[in-house]
C-alpha positions as CSV (number, residue, x, y, z in Angstrom):
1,X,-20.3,13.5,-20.0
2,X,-23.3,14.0,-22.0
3,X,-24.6,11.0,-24.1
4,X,-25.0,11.5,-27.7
5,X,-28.6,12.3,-28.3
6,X,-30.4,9.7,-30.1
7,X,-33.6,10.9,-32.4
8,X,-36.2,9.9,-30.0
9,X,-35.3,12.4,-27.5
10,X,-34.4,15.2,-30.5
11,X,-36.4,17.0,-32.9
12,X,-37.1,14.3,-35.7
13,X,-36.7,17.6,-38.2
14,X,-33.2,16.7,-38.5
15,X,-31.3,17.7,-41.3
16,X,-27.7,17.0,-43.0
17,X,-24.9,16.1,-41.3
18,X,-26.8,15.2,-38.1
19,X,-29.3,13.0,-39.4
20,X,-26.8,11.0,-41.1
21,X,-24.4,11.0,-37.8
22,X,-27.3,9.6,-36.0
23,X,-28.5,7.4,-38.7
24,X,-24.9,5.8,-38.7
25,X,-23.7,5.7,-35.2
26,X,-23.3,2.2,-34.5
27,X,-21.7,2.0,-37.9
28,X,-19.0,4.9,-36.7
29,X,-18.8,3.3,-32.9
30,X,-18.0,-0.1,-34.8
31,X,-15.1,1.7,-37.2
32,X,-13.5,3.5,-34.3
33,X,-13.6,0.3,-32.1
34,X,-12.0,-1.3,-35.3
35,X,-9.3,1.1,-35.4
36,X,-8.4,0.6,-32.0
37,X,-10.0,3.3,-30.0
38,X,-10.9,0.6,-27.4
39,X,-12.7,2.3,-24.9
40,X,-12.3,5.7,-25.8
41,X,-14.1,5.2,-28.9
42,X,-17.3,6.8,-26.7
43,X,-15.4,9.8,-26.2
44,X,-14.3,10.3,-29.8
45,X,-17.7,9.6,-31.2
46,X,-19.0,12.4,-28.6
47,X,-16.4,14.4,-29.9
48,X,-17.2,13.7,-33.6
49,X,-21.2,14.5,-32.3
50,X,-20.1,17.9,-31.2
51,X,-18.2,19.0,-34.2
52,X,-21.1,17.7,-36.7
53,X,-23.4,19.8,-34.2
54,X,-21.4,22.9,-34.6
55,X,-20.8,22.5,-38.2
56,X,-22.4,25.5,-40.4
57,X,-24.8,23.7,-42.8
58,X,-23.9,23.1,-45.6
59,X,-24.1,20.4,-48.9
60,X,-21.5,17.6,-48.6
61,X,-21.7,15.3,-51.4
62,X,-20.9,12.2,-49.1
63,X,-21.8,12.4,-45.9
64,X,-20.4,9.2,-44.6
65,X,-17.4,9.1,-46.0
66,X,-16.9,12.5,-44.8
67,X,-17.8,11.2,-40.8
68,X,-15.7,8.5,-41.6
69,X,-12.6,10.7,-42.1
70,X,-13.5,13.1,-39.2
71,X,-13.4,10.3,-37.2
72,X,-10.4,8.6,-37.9
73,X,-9.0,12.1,-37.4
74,X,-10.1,12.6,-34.2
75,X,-8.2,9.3,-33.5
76,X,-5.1,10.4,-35.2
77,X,-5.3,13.6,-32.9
78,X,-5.7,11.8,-30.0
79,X,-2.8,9.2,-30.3
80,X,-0.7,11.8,-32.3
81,X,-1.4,13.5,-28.7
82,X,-0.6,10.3,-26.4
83,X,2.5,9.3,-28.3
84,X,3.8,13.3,-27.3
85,X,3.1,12.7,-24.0
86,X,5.2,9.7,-24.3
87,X,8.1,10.9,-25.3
88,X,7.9,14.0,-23.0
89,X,7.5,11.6,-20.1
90,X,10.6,9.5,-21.1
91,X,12.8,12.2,-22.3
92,X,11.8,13.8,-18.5
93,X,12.8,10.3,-17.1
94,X,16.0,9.4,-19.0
95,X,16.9,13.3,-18.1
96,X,16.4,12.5,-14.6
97,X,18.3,9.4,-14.6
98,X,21.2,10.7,-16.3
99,X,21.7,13.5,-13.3
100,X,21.6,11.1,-11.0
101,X,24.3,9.1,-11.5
102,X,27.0,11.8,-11.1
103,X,27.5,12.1,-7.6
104,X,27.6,10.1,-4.3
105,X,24.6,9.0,-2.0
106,X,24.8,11.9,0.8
107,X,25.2,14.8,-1.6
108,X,22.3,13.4,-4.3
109,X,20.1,13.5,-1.7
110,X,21.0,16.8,0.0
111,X,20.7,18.4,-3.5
112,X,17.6,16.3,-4.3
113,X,15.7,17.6,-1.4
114,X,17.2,21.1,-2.0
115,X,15.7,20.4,-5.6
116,X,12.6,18.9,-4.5
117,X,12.0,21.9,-2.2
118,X,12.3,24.4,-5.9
119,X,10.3,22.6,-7.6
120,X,7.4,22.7,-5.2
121,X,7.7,26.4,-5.1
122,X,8.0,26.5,-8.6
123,X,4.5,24.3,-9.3
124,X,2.5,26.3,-6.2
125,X,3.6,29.4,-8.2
126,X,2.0,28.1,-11.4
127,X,-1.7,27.7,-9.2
128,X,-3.1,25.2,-7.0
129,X,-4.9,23.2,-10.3
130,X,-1.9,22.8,-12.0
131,X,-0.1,21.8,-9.1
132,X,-2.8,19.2,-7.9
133,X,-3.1,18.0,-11.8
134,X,0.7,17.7,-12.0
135,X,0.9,15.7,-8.3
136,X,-2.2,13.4,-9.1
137,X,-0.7,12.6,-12.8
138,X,3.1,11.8,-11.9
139,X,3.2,11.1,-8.3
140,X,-0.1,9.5,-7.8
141,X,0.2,8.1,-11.9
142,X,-3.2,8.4,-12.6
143,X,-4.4,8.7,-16.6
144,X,-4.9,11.8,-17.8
145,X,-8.6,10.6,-18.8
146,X,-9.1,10.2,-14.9
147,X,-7.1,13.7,-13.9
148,X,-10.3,15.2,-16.2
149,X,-13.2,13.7,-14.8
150,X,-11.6,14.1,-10.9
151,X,-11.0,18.0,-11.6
152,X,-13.9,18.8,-13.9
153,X,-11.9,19.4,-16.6
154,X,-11.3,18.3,-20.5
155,X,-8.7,16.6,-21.4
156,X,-6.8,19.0,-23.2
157,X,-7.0,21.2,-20.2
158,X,-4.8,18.5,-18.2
159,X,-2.8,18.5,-20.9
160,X,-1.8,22.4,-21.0
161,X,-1.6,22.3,-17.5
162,X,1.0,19.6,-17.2
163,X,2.9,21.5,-19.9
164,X,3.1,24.6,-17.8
165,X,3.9,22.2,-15.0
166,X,6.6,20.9,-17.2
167,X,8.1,23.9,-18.8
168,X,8.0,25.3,-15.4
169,X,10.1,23.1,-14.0
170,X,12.6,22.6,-17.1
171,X,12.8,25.9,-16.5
172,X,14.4,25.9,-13.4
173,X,16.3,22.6,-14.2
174,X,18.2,24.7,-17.2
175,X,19.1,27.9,-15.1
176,X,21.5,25.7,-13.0
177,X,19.3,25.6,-10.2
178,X,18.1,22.1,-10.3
């Protein structure tokens, strides 16, 4: 991850947005932190960095209020995008549950390794990233944060590929095969 350039190591002919982004970055570390970012309030004020960088030019009339609301927009996204991966998780889990409860010992188990063998052919199908990213994510329950840096990868990246893992394997669950 890239640190957020400061303007020693920057051309000091900065103008607009950027200049007042670097000018107020503590100020915008604090508000996030504030918010409750905790300590992915780095990562969203690299994000914010990147979107003020990429910006076309242009007059706005207040800047910081205006970094202020991207901001707390970024952090709306990203727990907008937790709290889905949330529910997913425990609507996959109580789904799970639910199944398993309708038949005996011996027979749950030959149909859950006749299951598990599916669903492994279903997630190598899908490619060996999303299979690894799916496998290190629910069976080795690492953060989706930590999935990213291991593979290389942005988080949104994990995300879409544990969706395909996901959808994949609902999927099969819904044509009677699992």
């Amino acid at each position: 991850m890239a640190p957020v350039p400061s303007i020693r190591n920057r051309d000091l002919t900065l103008a607009g947005l950027e200049a007042v982004f670097l000018a107020h970055r503590a100020a915008l570390l604090r508000f996030l932190r504030a918010r409750g970012a905790g300590d992915d309030a780095e990562d969203l004020l690299q994000e914010l960095w990147f979107r003020v960088a990429a910006a076309p030019a242009g007059p706005i009339a207040e800047p910081v209020g205006y970094l202020v609301r991207a901001a707390n927009n970024l952090m709306l996204d990203r727990h907008r995008g937790q709290m889905r991966a949330m529910r997913r998780d425990l609507d996959w889990a109580e789904a799970a549950t639910a199944a398993d409860h309708e038949m005996p010992n011996a027979e749950r188990a030959l149909v859950g390794r006749e299951a598990l063998g599916r669903a492994e052919a279903v997630l190598a199908a899908l490619g060996s990233r999303v299979e690894a990213i799916f496998r290190r994510y629910r069976l080795d329950e690492v953060t989706i944060d930590q999935v990213a840096r291991e593979f290389g990868v942005s988080r949104s990246t994990v995300e879409k590929d544990l969706q395909k893992a996901y959808r994949a394997l609902l999927e099969l669950r819904s044509g009677g095969d699992a």
